[in-house]
C-alpha positions as CSV (number, residue, x, y, z in Angstrom):
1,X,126.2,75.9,105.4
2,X,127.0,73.6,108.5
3,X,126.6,69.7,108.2
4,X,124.2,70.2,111.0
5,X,121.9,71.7,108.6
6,X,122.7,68.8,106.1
7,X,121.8,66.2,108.9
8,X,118.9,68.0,109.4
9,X,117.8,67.5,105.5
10,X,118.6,63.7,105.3
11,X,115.2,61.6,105.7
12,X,115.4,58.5,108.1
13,X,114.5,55.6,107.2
14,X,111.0,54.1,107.4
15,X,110.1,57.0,109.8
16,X,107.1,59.0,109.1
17,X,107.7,62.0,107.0
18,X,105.9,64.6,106.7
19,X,106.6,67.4,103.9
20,X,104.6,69.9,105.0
21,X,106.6,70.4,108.3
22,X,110.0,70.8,106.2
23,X,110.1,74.5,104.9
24,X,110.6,75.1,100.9
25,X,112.3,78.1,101.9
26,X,115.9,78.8,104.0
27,X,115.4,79.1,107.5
28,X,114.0,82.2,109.2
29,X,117.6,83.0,111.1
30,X,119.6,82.1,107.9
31,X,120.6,86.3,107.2
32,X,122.3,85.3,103.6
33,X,121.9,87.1,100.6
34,X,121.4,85.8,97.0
35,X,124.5,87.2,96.4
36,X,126.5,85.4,99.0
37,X,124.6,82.6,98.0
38,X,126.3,82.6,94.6
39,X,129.8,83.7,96.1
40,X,129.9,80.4,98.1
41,X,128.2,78.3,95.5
42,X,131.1,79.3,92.6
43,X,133.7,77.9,95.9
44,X,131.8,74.8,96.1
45,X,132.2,74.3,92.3
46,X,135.7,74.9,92.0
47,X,136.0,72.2,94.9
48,X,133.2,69.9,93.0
49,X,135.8,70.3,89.8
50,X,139.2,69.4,91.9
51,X,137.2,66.0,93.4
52,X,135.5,65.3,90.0
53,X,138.9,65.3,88.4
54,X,140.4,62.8,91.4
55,X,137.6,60.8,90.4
56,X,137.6,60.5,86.6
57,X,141.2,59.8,87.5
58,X,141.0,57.1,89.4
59,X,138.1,55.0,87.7
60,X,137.5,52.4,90.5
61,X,134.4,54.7,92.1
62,X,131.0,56.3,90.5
63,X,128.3,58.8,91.8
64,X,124.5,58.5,91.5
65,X,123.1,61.9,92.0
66,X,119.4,61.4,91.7
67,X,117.0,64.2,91.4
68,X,113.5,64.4,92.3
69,X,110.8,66.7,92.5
70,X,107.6,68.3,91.4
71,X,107.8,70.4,87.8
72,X,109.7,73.7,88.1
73,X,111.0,72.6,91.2
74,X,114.6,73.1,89.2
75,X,116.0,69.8,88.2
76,X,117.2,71.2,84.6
77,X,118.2,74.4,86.8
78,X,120.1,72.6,89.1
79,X,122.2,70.5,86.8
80,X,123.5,73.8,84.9
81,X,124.2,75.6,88.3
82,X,126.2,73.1,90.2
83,X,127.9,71.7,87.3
84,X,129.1,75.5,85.9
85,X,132.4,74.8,86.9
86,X,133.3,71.0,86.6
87,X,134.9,69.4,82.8
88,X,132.0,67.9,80.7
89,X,134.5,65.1,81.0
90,X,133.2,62.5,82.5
91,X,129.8,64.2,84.0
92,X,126.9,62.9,82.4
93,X,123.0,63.5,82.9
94,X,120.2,61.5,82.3
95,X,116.7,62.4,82.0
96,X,113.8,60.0,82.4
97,X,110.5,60.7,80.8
98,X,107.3,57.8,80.3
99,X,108.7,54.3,79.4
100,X,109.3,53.2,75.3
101,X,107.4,49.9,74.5
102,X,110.0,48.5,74.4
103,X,110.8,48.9,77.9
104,X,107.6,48.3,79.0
105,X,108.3,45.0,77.9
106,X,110.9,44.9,80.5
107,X,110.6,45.1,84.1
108,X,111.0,48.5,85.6
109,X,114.5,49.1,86.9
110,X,116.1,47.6,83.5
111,X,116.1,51.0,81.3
112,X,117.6,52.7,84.8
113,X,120.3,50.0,85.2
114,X,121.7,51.1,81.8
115,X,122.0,54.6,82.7
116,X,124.1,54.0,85.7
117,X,127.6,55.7,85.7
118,X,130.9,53.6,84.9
119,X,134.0,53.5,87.5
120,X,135.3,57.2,86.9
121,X,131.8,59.0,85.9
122,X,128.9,61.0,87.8
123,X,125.6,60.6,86.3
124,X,122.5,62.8,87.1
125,X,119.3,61.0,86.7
126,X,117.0,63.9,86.0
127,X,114.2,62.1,87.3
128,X,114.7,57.8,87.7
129,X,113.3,55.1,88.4
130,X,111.4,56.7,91.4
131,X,109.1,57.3,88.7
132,X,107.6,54.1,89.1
133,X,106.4,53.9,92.7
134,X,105.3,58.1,92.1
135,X,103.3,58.4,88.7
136,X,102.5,54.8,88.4
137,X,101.2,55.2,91.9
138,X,99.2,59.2,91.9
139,X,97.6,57.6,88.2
140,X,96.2,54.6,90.1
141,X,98.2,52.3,87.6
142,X,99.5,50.1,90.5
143,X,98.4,48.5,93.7
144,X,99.5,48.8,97.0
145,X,101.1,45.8,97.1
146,X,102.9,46.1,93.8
147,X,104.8,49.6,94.9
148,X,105.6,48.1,98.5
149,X,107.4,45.4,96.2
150,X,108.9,47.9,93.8
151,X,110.5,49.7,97.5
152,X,112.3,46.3,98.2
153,X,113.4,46.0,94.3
154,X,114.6,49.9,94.5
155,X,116.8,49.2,97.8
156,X,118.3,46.0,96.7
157,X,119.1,47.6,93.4
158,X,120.9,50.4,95.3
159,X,122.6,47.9,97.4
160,X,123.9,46.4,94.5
161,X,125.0,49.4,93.0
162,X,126.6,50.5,96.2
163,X,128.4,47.5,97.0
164,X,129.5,47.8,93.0
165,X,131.7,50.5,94.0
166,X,128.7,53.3,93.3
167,X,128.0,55.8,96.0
168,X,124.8,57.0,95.5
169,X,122.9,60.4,96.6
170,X,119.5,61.2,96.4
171,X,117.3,64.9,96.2
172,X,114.0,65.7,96.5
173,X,114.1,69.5,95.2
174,X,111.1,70.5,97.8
175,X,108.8,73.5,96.0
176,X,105.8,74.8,97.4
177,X,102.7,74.7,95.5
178,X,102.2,78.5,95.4
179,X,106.2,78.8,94.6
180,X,104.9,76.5,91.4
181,X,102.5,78.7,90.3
182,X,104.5,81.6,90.0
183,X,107.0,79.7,87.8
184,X,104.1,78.1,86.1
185,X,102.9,81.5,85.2
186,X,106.1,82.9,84.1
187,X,106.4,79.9,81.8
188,X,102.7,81.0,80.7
189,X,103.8,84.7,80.3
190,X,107.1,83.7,78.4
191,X,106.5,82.6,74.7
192,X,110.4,81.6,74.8
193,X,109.5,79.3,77.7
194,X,106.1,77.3,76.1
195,X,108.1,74.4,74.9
196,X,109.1,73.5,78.5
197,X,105.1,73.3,79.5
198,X,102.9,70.0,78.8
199,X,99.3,69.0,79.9
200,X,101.0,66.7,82.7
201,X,102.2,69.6,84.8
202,X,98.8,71.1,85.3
203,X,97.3,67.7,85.8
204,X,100.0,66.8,88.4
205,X,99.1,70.0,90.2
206,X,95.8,69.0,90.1
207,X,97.1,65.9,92.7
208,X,99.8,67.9,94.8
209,X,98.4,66.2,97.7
210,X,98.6,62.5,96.2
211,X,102.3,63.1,95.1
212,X,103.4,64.5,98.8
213,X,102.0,60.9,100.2
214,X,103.4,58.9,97.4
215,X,107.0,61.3,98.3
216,X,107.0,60.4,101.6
217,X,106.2,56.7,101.6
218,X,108.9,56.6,99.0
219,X,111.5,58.2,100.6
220,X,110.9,56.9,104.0
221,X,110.9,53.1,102.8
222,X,114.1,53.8,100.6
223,X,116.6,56.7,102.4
224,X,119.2,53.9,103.4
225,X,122.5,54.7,105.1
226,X,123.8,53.6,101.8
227,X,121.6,55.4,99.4
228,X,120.0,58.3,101.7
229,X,117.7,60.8,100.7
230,X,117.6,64.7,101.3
231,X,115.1,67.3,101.4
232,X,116.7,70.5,99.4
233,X,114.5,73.6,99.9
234,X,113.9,74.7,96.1
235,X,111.7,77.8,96.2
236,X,115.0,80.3,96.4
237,X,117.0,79.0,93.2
238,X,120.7,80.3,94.8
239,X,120.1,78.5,97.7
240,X,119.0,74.9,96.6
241,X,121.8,74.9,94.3
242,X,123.9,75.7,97.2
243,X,122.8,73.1,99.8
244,X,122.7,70.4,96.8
245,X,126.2,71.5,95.7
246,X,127.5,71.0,98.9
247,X,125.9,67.7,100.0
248,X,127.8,66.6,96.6
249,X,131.1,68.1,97.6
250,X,130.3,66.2,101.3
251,X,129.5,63.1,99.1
252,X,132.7,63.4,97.2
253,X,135.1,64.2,99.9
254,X,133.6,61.3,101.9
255,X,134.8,58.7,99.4
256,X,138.1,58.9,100.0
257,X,139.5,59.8,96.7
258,X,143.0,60.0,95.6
259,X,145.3,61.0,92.5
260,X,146.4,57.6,91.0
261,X,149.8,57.3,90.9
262,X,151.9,57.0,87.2
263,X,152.0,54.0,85.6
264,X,155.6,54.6,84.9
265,X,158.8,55.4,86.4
266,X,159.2,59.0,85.1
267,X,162.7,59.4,86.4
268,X,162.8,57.9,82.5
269,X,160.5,60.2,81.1
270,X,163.5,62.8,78.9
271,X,161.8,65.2,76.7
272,X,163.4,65.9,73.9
């Protein structure tokens, strides 16, 4: 996977985007196999675990993964995959379902700012706070006016967070809406697998159309050079955990990381 295919993923800024030109599968000329797939994806994670290590070491940087997409687009899926091969330590995920009263009674970024990883940590958001310029929005229980706002709020926030010392990535796991309904039915078809189903996912298919516009005004208004956004194909499970696991390791390696050095002369360290 070249970082001229990950260039091609990253969504500008305030430009129009437009999901249905991006495919949900690999490319045509992409000749790969699940299997090699895999093979390269187990590399990635052995390199994710060496630069996670340099980074729980250190503790003076974080990383915001954020993960968006449709349901079964493999946000649950993609957390076990990549993460296979990296220590528990200091890896954490988060998952974001409909607000508590209580923080309703709060405005909307304060139950994300929480969540945020300390210097040392990765956190996941398994969905975020994107939540509340996409459901709010689809449901009709916003204007307009008050999501453009909540775009501002979002980019300053990950501003913030940025110049904080948090480098944040962010990826929209991109399904088709036939690709859903096969998983939908397998869900259907699995007793094993009818906890993971709730009225919401058949309503949100329902408005597949709403939630591509409310996708793509998000992501255009908020993919920063600071906090960008990416398009990961999701219908072939090897292969979004692939691309994701690499823009991670690209993330990772970009920052610069380094051992620490002991706190302590161990020219006096004597075992005895």
């Amino acid at each position: 996977m070249s970082s001229h295919k990950h260039t091609q993923l990253r969504v500008k800024h305030n430009a129009k985007l437009v999901l249905d030109d991006i495919n949900t599968e690999p490319d045509s000329n992409d000749s790969a196999q699940a299997s090699e797939w895999g093979h390269a994806l187990k590399k990635q994670g052995e390199r994710l675990d060496a630069l996670q290590s340099m980074l729980h070491a250190g503790k003076s940087k974080a990383v915001l993964l954020v993960l968006q997409g449709m349901d079964t687009s493999g946000k649950d899926g993609v957390i076990r995959s990549v993460f296979t091969h990296v220590s528990p330590l200091g890896v954490r995920a988060e998952a974001f379902g409909a607000p508590s009263e209580e923080e309703k009674r709060h405005d909307f970024l304060w139950r994300i700012h929480a969540k945020t990883p300390a210097f040392g940590d990765i956190a996941v958001f398994n969905r975020s706070h994107y939540e509340d310029v996409l459901v709010t929005r689809v449901r009709g229980w916003i204007e307009k006016k008050t999501w453009e706002q909540r775009f501002q709020h979002i980019r300053n926030f990950e501003a913030m967070l940025n110049d904080s010392g948090v480098t944040i990535l962010k990826c929209f796991l991109h399904i088709s809406k036939s690709e859903q309904k096969k998983r939908l039915q397998a869900r259907l078809d699995d007793p094993s697998k009818h906890w993971k189903l709730q009225a919401s996912d058949f309503e949100d298919r329902k408005l597949w159309g709403d939630y591509m516009a409310a996708y793509q005004d998000a992501m255009s208004a908020t993919s920063t050079p600071l906090a960008p956004w990416y398009v990961i194909p999701a219908d072939r499970k090897p292969y979004r955990d692939l691309v994701l696991a690499e823009l991670l390791v690209q993330t990772l390696e970009g920052m610069a990381l380094a051992t620490p050095e002991p706190q302590f002369d161990l020219s006096t360290a004597k075992l005895r």
